[in-house]
C-alpha positions in Angstrom: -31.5 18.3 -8.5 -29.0 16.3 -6.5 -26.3 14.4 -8.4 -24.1 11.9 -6.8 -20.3 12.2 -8.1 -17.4 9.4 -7.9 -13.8 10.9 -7.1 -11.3 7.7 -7.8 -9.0 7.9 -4.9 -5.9 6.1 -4.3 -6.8 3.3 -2.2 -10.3 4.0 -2.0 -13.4 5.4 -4.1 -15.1 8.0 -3.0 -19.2 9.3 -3.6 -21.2 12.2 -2.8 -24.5 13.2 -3.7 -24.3 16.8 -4.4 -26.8 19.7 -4.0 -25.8 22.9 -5.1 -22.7 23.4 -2.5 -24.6 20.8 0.2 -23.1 17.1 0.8 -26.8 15.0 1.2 -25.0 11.7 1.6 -21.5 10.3 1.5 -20.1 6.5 0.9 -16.4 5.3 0.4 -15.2 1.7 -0.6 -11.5 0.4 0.6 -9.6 -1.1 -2.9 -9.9 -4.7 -2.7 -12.8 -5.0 -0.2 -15.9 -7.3 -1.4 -19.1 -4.5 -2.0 -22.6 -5.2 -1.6 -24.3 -5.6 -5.3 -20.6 -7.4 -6.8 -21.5 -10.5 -8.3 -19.0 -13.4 -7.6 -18.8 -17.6 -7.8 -18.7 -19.2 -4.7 -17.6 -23.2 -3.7 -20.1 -24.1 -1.2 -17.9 -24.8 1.5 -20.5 -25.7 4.0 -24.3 -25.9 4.2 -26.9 -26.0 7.3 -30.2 -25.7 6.1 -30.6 -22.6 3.7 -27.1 -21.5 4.9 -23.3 -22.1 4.9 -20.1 -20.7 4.0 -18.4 -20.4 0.5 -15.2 -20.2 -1.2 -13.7 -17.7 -4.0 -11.6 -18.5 -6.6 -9.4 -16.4 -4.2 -9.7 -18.4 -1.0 -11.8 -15.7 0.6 -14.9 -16.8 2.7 -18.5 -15.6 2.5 -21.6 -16.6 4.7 -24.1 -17.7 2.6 -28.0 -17.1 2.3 -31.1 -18.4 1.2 -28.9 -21.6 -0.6 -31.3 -23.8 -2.6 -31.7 -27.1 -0.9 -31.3 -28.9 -3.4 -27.4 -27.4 -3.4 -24.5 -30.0 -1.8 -21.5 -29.3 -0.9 -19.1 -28.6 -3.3 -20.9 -27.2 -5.9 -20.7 -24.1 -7.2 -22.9 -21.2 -7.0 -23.5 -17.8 -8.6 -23.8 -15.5 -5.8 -24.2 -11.4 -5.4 -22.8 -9.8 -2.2 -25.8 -7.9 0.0 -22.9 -6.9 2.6 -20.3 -5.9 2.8 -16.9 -7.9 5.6 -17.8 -5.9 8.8 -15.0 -5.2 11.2 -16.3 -5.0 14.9 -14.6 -4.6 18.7 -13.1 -8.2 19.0 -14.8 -9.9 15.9 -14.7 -10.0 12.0 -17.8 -10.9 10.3 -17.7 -12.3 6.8 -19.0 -10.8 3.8 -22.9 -12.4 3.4 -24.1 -13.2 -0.1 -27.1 -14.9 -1.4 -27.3 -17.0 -5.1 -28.1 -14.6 -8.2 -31.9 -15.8 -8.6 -32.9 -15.1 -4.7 -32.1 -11.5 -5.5 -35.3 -9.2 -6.3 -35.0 -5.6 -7.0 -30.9 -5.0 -5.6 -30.2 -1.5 -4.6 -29.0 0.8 -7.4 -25.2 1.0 -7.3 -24.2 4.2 -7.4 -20.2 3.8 -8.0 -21.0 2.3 -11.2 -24.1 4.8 -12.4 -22.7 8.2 -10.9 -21.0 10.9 -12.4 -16.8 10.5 -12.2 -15.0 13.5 -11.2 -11.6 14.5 -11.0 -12.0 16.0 -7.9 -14.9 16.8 -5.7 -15.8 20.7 -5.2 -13.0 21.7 -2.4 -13.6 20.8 1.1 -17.0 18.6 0.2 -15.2 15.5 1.4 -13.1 17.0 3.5 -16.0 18.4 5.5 -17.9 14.8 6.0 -14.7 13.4 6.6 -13.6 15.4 9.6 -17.3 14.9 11.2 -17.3 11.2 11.2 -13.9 11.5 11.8 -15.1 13.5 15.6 -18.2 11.7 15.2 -19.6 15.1 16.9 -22.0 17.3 14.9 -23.1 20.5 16.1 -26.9 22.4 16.0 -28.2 25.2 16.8 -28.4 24.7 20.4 -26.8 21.5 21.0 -24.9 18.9 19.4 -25.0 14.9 18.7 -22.4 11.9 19.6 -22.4 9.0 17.7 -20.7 6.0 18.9 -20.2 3.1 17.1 -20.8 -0.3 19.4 -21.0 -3.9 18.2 -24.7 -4.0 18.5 -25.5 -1.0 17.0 -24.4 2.9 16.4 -25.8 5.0 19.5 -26.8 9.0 19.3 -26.8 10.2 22.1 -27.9 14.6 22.1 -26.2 17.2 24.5 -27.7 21.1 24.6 -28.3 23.4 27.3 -32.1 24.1 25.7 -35.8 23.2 26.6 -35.9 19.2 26.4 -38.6 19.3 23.9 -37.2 22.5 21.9 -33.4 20.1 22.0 -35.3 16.8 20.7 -37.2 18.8 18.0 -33.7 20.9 16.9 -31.7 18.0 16.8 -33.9 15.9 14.3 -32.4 17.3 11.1 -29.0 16.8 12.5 -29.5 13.5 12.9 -31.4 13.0 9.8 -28.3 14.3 7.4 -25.5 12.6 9.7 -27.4 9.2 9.0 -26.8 10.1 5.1 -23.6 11.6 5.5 -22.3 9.1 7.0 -23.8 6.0 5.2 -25.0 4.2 8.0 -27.2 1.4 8.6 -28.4 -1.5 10.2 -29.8 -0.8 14.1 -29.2 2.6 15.3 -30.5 4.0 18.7 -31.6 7.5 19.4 -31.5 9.0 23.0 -33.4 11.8 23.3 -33.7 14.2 26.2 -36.5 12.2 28.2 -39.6 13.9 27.5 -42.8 13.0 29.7 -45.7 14.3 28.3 -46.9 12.1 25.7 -48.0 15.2 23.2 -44.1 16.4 23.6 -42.5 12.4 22.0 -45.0 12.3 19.2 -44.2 16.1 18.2 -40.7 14.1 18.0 -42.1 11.5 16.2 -44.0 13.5 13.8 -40.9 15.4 12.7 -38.6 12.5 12.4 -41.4 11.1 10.1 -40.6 14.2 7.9 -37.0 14.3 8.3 -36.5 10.8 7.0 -39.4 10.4 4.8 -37.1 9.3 2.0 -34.8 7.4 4.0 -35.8 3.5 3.8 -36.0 2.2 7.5 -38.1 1.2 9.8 -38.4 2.3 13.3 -40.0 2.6 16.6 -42.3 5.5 18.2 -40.4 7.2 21.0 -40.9 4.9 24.9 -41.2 7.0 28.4 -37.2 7.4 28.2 -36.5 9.0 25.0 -35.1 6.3 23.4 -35.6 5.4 19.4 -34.6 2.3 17.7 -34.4 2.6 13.7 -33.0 -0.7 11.6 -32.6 -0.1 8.1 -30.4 -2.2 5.4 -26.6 -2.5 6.4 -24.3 -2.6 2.8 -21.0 -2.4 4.8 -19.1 0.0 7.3 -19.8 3.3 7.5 -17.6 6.3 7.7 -18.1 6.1 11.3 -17.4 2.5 11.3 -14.5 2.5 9.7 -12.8 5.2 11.8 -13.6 3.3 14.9 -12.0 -0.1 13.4 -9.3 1.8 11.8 -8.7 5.4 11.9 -4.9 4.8 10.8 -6.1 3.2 7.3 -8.8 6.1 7.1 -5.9 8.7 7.9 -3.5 7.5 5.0 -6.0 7.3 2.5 -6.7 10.8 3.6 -2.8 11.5 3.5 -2.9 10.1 0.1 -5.3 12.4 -1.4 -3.9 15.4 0.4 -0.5 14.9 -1.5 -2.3 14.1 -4.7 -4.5 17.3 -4.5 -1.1 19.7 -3.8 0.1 21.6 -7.2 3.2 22.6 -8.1 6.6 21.4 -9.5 9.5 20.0 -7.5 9.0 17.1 -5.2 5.8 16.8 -2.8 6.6 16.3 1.0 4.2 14.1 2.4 4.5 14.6 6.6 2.5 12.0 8.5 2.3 10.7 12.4 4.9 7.6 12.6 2.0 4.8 12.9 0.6 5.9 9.4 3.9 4.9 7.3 3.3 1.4 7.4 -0.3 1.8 6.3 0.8 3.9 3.1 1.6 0.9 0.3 4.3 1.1 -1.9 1.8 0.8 -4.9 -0.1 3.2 -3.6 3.0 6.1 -3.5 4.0 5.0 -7.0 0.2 5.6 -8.4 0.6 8.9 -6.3 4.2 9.8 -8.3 2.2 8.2 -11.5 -0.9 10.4 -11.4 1.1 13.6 -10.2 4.0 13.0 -12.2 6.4 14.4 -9.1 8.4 11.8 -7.0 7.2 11.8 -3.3 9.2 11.6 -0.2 8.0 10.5 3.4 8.5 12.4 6.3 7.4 11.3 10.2 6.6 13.6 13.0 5.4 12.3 16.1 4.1 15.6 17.4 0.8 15.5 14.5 -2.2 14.0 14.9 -2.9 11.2 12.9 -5.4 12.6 11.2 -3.7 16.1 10.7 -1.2 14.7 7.7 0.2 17.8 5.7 1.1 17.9 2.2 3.4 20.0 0.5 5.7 21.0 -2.9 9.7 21.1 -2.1 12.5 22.0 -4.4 13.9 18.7 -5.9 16.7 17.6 -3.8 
């Protein structure tokens, strides 16, 4: 039976749900970030109707939902977050929350019910990582894009077969990058254009299957190929976050790379120049902490930033 297991990074938490040697589904939260299901006490800031704005003890800003009318301004209200801040091209959009006695039957939270791990199995992260971080994953046959846009994350599917046999074969691709990659909200689907009508409901039919157990709603398949599926939006995904910033995704990732190395001496941690402002200061010296080895920076302009390299040294 699947199990989903916590790895406690540096700078970010880390989930998978496990089966046998199979990631089903991936999620990460960012230190510090305001999660979906975290119950906080808001100052109601604002207030339009059943909406408005609200203040932490913190001076952060939520948007508010489903406030009782009976609520004024200035008052304070016990709320639980449903999303998480969202990051998009041009635009930040503020955490939403809605008071504690709106909320009916909240999403199991499965950072604070999974199992905690050291470490994951080796190269289980990695693996889901280094997909969203392409945001290509290959079939048999073909392959799928994802593309994150403000209005919603697009699929688009490239292959060389049959344009029924390429819809059909690309289905369970899409169906595990939707888990792997946590995402939500609208997503559209292109599929090859398929004319006959028997051809888009075979489509349908096996997308049915494939995401039987995947809450969502969706549309059948129009003339053009195209699906639309909305289901509920907790935060960013992986793919999210790498388009709204691959540099913070690429130091945590640098972070864990040096943490994972064994050995005595000193570990050399070699990043591309734009991540060393991204790595924290408290975030080396829980790395030195937890590792018990002092850590020294090194730049090279000539790696990817996502290609970070970790290594043990001989003290100097």
């Amino acid at each position: 039976m699947p199990d989903w297991l916590v790895e406690e990074g540096i700078g970010e938490t880390r989930a998978i749900l496990l089966d046998g040697d199979t990631v089903i589904a991936a999620k990460c939260r960012w230190h510090g970030e305001l999660h979906a299901g975290q119950n906080v006490s808001a100052k109601l800031a604002t207030k339009r109707g059943t909406r408005g704005t609200g203040l932490l003890e913190d001076g952060r800003e939520i948007l508010l939902d489903k406030v009782p009318r009976d609520a004024s301004e200035g008052s304070t209200i016990a709320c639980v977050i449903t999303r998480a801040a969202m990051t998009e091209r041009g635009r930040y959009k503020l955490p939403g929350a809605r008071p504690v006695e709106v909320m009916q039957n909240p999403a199991p939270d499965v950072f604070s019910s999974a199992k905690v791990v050291h470490r994951f199995p080796a190269g289980s992260w990695e693996e889901i990582w280094e997909a969203a971080s392409s945001g290509q994953v290959e079939f048999d046959g073909g392959s799928i894009l994802l593309c994150v846009t403000p209005a919603m994350t697009l699929v688009d599917i490239d292959g060389d077969l049959p344009a029924r046999e390429l819809a059909l074969r690309a289905v369970p691709a899409i169906a595990a990058a939707l888990r792997q990659f946590d995402l939500g909200g609208s997503i559209g689907i292109d599929f090859p254009t398929l004319e006959a009508k028997s051809d888009r409901k075979a489509v349908d039919a096996a997308l049915d299957d494939a995401l039987d157990d995947w809450p969502h709603e969706r549309t059948a398949m129009n003339g053009f190929g195209f699906v639309q599926l909305v289901a509920r939006l907790e935060g960013p995904s992986l793919l999210h976050r790498f388009a709204t910033s691959r540099t913070g995704m690429a130091a945590r990732m640098a972070i864990r790379r040096a943490e994972r190395v064994e050995g005595a001496g000193t570990t050399l941690l070699t990043i591309h120049p734009a991540l060393k402002a991204k790595l924290r200061p408290e975030w080396i010296a829980e790395l030195e902490r937890r590792t018990g080895r002092p850590v020294r920076i090194e730049t090279d302009p000539g790696l990817a930033i996502e290609s970070a390299a970790a290594q043990i040294v001989a003290h100097d």
